[in-house]
PDB file as gemmi writes it, atoms N, CA and C in Angstrom:
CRYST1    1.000    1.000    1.000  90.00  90.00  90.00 P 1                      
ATOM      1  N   UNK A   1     -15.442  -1.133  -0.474  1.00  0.00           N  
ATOM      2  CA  UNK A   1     -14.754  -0.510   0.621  1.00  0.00           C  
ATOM      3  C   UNK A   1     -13.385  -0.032   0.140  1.00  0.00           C  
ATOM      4  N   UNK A   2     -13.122   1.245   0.975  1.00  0.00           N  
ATOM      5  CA  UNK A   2     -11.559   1.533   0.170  1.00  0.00           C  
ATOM      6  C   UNK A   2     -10.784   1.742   1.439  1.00  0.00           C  
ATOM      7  N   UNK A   3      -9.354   1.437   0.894  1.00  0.00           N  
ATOM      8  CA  UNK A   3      -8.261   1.526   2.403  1.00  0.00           C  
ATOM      9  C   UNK A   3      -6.886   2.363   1.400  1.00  0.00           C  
ATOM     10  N   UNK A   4      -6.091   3.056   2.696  1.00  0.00           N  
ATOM     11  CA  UNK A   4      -4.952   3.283   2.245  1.00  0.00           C  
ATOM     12  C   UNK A   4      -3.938   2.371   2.479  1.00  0.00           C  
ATOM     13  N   UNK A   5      -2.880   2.714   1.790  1.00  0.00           N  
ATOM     14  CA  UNK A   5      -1.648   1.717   1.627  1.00  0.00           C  
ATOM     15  C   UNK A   5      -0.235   2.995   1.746  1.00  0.00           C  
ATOM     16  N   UNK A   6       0.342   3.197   2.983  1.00  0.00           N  
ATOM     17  CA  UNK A   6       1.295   3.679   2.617  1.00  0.00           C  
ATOM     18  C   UNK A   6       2.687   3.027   2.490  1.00  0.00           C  
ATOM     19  N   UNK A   7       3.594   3.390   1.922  1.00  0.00           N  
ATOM     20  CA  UNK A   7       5.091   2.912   1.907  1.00  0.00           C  
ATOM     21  C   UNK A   7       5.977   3.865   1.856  1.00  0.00           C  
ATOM     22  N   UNK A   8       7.107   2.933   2.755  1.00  0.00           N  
ATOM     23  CA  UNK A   8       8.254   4.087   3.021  1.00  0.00           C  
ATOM     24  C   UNK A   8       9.519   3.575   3.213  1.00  0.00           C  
ATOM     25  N   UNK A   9      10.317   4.005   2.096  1.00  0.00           N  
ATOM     26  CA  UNK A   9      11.734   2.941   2.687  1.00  0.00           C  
ATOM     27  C   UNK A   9      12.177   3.590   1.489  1.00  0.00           C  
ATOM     28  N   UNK A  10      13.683   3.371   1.460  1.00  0.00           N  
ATOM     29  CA  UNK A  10      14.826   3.827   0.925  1.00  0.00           C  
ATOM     30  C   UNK A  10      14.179   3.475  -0.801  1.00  0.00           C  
ATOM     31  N   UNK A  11      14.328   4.282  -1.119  1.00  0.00           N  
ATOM     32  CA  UNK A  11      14.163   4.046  -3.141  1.00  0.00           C  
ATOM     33  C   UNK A  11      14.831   3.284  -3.793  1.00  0.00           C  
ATOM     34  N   UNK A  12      14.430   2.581  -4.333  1.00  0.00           N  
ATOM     35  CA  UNK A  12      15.117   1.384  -5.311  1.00  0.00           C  
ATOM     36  C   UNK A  12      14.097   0.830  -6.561  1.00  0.00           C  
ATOM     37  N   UNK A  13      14.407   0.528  -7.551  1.00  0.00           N  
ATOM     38  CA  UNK A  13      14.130   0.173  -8.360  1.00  0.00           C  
ATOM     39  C   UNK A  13      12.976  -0.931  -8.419  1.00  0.00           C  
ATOM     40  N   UNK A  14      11.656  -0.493  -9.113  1.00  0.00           N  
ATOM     41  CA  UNK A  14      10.537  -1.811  -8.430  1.00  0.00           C  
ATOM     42  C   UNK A  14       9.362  -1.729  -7.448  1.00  0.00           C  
ATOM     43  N   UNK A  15       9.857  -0.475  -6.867  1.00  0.00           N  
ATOM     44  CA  UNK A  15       8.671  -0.600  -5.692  1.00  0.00           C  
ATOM     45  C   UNK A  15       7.006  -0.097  -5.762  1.00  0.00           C  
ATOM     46  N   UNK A  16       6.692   0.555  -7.198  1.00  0.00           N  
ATOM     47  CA  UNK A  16       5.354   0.665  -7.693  1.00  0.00           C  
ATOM     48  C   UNK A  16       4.846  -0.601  -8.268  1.00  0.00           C  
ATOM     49  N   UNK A  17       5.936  -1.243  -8.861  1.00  0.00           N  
ATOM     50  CA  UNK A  17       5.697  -2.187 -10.100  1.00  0.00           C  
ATOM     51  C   UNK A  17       5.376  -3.360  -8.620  1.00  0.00           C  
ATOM     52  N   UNK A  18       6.346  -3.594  -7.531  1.00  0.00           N  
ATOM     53  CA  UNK A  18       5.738  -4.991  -6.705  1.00  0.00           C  
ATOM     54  C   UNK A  18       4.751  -4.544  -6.006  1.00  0.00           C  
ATOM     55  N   UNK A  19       4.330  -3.591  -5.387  1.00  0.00           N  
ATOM     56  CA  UNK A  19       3.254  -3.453  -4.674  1.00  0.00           C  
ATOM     57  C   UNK A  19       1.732  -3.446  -5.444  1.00  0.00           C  
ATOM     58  N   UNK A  20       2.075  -2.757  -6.880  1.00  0.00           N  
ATOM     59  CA  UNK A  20       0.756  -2.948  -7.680  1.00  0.00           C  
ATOM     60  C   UNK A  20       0.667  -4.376  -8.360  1.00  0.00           C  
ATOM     61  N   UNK A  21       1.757  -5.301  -8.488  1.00  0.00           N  
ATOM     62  CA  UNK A  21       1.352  -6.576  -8.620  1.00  0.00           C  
ATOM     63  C   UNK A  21       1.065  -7.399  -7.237  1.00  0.00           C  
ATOM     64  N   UNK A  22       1.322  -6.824  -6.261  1.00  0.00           N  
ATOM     65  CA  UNK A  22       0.320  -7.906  -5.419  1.00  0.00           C  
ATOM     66  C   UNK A  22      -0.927  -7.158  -5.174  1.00  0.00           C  
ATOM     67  N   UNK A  23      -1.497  -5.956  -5.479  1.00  0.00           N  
ATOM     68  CA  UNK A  23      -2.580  -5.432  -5.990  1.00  0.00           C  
ATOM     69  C   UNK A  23      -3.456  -5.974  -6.954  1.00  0.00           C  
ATOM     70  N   UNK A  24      -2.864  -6.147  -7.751  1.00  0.00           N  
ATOM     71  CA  UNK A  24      -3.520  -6.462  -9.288  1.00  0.00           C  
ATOM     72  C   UNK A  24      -3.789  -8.487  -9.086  1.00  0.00           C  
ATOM     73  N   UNK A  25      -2.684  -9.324  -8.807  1.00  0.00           N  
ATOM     74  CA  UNK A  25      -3.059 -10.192  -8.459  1.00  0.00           C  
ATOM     75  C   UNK A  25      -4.416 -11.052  -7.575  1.00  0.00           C  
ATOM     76  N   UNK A  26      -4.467 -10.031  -6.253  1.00  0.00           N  
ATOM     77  CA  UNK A  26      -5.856 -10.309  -5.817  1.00  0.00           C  
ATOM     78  C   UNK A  26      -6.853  -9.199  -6.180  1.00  0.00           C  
ATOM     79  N   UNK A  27      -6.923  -8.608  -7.423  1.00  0.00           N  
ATOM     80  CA  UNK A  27      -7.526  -8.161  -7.590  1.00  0.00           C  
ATOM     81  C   UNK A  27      -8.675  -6.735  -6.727  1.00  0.00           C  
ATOM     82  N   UNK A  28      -7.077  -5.897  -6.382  1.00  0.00           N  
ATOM     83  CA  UNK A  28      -7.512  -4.822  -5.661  1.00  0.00           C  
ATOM     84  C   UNK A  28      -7.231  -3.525  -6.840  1.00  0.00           C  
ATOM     85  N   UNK A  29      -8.426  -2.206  -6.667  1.00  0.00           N  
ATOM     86  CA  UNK A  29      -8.130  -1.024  -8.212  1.00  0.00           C  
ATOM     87  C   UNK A  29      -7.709  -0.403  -7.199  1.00  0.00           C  
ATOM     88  N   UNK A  30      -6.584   0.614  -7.789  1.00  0.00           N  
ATOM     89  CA  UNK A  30      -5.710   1.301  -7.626  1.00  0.00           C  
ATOM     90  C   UNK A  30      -6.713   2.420  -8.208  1.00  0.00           C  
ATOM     91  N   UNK A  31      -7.424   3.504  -6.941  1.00  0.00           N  
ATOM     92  CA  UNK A  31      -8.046   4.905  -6.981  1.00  0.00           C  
ATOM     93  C   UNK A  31      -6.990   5.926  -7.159  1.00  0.00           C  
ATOM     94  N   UNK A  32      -6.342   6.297  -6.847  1.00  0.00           N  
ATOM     95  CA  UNK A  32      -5.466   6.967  -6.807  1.00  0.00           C  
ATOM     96  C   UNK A  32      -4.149   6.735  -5.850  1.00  0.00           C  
ATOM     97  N   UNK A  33      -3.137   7.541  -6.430  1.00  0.00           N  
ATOM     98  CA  UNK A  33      -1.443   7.387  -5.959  1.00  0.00           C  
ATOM     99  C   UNK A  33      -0.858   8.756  -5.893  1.00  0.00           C  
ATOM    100  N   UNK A  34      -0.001   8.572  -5.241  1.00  0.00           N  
ATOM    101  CA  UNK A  34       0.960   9.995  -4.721  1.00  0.00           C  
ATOM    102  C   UNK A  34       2.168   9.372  -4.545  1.00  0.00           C  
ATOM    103  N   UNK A  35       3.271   9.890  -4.764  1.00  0.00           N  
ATOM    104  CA  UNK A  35       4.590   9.433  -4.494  1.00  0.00           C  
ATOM    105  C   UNK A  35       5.591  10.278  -4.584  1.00  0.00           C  
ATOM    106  N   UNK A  36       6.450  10.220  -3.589  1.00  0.00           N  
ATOM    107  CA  UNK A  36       7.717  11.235  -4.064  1.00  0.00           C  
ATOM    108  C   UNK A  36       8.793  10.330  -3.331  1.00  0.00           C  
ATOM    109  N   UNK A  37      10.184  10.954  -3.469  1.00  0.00           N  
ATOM    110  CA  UNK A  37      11.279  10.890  -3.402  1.00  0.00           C  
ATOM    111  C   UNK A  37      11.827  12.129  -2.583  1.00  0.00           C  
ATOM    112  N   UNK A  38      12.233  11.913  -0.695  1.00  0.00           N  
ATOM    113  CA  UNK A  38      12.755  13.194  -0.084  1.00  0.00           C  
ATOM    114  C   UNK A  38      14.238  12.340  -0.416  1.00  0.00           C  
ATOM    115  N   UNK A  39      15.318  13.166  -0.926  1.00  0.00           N  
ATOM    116  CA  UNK A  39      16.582  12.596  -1.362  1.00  0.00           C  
ATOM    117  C   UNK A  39      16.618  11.233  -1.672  1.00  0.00           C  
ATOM    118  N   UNK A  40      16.999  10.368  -0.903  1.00  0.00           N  
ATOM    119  CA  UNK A  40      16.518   9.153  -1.035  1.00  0.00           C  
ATOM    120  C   UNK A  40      15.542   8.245  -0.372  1.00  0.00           C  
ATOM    121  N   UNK A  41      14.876   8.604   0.025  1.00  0.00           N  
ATOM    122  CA  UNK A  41      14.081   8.008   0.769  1.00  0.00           C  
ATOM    123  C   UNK A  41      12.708   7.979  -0.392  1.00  0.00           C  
ATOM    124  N   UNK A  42      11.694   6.779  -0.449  1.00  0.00           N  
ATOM    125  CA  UNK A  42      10.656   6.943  -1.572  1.00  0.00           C  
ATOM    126  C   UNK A  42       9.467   7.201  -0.373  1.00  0.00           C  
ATOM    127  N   UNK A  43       8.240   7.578  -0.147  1.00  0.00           N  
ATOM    128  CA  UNK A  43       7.288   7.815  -0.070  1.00  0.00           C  
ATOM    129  C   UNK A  43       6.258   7.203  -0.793  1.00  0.00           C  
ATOM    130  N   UNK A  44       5.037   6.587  -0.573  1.00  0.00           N  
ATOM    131  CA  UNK A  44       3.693   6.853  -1.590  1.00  0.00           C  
ATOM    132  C   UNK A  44       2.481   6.592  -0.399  1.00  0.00           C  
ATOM    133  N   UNK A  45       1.452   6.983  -1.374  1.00  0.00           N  
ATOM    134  CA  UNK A  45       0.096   7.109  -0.756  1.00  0.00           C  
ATOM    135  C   UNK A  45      -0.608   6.417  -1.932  1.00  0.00           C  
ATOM    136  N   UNK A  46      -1.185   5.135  -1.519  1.00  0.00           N  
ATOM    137  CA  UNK A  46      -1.981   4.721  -2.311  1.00  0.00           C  
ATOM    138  C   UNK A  46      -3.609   4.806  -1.697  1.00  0.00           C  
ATOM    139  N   UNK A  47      -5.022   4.903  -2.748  1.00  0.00           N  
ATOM    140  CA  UNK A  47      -6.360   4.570  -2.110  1.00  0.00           C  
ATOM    141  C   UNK A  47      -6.538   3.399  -3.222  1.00  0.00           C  
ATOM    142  N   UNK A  48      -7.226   2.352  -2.574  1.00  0.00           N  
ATOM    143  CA  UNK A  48      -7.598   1.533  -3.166  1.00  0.00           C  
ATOM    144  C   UNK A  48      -8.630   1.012  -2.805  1.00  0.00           C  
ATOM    145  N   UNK A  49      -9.573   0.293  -3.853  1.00  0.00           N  
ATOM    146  CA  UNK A  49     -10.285  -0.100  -3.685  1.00  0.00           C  
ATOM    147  C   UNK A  49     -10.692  -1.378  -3.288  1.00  0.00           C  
ATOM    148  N   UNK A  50     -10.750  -2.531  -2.613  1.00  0.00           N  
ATOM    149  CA  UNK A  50     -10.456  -3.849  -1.664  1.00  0.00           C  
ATOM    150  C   UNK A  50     -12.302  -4.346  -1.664  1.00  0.00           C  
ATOM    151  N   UNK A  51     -13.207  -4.040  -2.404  1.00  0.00           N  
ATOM    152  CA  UNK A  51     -14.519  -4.329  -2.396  1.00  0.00           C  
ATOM    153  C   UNK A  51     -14.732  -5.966  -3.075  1.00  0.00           C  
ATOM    154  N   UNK A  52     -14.058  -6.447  -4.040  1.00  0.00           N  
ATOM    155  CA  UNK A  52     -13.975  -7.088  -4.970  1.00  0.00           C  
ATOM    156  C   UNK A  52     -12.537  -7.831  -4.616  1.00  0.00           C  
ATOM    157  N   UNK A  53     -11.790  -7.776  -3.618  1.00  0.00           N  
ATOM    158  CA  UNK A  53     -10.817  -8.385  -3.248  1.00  0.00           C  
ATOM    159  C   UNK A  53     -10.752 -10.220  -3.270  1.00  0.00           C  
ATOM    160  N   UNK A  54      -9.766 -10.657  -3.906  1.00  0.00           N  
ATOM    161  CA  UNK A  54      -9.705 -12.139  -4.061  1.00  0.00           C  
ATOM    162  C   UNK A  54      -9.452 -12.967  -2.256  1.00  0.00           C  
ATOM    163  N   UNK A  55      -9.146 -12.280  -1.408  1.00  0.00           N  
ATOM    164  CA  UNK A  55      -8.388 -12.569  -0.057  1.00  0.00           C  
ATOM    165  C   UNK A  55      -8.960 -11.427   0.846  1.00  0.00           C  
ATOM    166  N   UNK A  56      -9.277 -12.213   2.031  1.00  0.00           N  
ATOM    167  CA  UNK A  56      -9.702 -10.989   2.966  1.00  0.00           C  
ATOM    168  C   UNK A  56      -8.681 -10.197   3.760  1.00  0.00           C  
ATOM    169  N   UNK A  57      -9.049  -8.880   3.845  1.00  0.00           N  
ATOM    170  CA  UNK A  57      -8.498  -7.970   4.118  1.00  0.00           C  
ATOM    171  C   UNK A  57      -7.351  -8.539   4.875  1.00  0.00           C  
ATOM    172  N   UNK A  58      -7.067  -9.144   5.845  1.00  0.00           N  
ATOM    173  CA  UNK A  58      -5.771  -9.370   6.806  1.00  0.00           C  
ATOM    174  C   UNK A  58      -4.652 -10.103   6.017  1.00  0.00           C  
ATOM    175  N   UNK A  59      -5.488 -11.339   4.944  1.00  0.00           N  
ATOM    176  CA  UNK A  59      -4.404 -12.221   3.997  1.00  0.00           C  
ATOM    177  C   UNK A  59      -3.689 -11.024   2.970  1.00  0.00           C  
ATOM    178  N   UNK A  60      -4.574 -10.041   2.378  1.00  0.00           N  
ATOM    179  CA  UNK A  60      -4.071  -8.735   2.099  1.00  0.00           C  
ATOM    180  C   UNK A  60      -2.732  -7.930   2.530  1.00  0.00           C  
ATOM    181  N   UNK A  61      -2.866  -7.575   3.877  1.00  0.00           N  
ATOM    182  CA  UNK A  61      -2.612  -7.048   4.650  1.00  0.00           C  
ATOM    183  C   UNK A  61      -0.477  -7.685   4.872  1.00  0.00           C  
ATOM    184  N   UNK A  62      -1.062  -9.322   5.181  1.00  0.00           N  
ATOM    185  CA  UNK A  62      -0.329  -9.887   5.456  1.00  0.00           C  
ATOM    186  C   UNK A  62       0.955  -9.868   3.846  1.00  0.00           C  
ATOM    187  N   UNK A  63       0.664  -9.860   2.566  1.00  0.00           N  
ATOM    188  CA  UNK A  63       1.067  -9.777   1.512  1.00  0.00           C  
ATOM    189  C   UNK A  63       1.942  -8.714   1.393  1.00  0.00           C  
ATOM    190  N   UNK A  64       1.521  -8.051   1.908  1.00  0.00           N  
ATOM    191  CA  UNK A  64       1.899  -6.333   1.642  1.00  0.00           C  
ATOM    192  C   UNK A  64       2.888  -6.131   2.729  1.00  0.00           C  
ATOM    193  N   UNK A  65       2.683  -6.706   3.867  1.00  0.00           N  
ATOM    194  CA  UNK A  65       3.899  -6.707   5.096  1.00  0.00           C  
ATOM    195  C   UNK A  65       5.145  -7.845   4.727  1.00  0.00           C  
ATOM    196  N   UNK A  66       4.731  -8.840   4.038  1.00  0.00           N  
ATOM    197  CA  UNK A  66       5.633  -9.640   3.419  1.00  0.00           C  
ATOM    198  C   UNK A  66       6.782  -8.892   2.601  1.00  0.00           C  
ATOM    199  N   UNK A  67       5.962  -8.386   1.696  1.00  0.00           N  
ATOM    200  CA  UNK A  67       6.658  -7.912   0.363  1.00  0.00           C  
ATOM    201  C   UNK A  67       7.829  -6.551   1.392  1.00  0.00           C  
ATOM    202  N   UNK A  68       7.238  -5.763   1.830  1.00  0.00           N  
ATOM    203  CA  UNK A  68       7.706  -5.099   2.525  1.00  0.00           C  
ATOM    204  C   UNK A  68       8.978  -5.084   3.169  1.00  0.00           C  
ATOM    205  N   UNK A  69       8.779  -6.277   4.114  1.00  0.00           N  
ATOM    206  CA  UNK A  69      10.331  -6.986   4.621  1.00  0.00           C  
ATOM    207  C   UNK A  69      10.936  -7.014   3.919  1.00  0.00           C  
ATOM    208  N   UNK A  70      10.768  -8.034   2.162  1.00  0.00           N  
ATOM    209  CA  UNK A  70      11.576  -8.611   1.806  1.00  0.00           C  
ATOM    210  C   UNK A  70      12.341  -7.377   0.648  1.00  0.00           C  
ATOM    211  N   UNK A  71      11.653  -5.851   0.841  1.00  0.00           N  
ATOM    212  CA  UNK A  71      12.310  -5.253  -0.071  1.00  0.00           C  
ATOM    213  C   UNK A  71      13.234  -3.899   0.632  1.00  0.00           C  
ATOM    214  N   UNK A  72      13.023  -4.327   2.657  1.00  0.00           N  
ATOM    215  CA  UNK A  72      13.811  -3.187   2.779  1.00  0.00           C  
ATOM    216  C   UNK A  72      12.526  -1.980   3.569  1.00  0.00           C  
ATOM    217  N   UNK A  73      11.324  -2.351   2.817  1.00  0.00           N  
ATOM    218  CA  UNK A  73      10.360  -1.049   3.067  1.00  0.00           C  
ATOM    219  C   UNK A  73       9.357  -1.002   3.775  1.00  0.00           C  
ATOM    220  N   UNK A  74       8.337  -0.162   4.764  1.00  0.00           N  
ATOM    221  CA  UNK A  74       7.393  -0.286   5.832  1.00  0.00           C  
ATOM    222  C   UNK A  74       6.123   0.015   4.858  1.00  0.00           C  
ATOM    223  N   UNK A  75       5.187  -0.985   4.471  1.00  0.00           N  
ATOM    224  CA  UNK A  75       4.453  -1.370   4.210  1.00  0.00           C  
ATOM    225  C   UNK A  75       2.841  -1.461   4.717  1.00  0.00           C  
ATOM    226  N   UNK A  76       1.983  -0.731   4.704  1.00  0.00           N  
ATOM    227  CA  UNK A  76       0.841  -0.860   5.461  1.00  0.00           C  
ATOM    228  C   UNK A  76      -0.303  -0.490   4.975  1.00  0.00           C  
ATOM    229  N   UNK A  77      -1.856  -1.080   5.121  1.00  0.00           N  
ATOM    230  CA  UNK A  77      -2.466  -1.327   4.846  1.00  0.00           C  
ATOM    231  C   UNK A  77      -3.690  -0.702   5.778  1.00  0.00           C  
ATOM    232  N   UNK A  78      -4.603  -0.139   5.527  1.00  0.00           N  
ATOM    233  CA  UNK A  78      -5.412   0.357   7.037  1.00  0.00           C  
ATOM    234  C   UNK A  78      -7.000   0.541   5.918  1.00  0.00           C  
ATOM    235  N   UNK A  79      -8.090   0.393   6.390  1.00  0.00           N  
ATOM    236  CA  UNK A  79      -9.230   0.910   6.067  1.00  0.00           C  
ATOM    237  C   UNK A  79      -9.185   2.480   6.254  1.00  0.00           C  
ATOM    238  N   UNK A  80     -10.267   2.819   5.275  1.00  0.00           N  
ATOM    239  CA  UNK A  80     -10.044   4.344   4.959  1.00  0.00           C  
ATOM    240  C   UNK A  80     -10.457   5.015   6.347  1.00  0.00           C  
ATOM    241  N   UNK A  81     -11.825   4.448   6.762  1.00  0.00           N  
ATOM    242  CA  UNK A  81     -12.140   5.294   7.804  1.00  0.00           C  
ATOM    243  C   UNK A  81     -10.930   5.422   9.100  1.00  0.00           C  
ATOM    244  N   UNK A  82     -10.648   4.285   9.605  1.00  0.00           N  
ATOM    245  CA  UNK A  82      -9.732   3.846  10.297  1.00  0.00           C  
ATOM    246  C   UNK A  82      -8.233   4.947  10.301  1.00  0.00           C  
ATOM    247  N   UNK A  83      -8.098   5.252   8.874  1.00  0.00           N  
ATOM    248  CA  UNK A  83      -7.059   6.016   8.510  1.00  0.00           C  
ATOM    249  C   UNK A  83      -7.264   7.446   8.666  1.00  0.00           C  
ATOM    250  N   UNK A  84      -8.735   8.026   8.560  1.00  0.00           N  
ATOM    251  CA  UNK A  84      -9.125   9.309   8.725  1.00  0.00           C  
ATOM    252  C   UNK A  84      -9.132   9.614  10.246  1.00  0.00           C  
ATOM    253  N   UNK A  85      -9.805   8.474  10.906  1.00  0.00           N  
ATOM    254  CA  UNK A  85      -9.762   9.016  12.162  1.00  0.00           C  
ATOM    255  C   UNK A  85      -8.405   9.275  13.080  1.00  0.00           C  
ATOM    256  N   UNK A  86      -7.394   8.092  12.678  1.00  0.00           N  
ATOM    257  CA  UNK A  86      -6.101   8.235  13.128  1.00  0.00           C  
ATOM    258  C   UNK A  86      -5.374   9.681  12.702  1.00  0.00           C  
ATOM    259  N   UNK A  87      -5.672  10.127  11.453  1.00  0.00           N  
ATOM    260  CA  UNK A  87      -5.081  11.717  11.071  1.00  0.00           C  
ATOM    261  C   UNK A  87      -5.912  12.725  10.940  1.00  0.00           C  
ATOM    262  N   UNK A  88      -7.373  12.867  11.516  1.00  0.00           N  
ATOM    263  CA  UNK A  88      -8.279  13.719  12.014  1.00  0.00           C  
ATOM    264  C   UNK A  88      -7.367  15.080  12.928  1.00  0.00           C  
ATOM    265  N   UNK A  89      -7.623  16.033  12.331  1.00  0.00           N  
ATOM    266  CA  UNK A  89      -6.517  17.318  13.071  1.00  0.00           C  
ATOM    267  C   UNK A  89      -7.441  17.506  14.027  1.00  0.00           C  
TER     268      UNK A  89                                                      
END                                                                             
């Protein structure tokens, strides 16, 4: 199963490197990434893959909203379909 992961918060130093280690830790692949920088503000779009996940989706979920707080940045986690239908034009 694959879900997106977006993040959004002020740019600082770290924020690919912690989000793909609590990725890589429970063992979620990183499909593809997008990221930019509007002045300062960072952006990304992650797809990942969560099939083979060490923790179910919400303990996931919950990791990623953790890390989030503690770096400043909005953090989120959604199943793919879930995510298509919410941005369906």
């Amino acid at each position: 199963m694959r879900a997106i992961i977006t993040v959004v918060g002020k740019d600082r130093v770290g924020i690919i490197a912690e989000v793909s280690r609590i990725l890589s830790e429970n063992q979620v692949n990183i499909l593809d990434i997008s990221q930019t920088i509007m002045q300062d503000m960072f952006t990304m779009i992650m797809l990942v893959d969560v099939s083979v996940a060490k923790v179910a989706f919400s303990e996931l979920s919950d990791a990623l909203d953790a890390l989030g707080k503690s770096m400043g940045l909005s953090i989120r986690i959604q199943h793919e379909d879930l995510f298509h239908s919410m941005h369906r034009i």
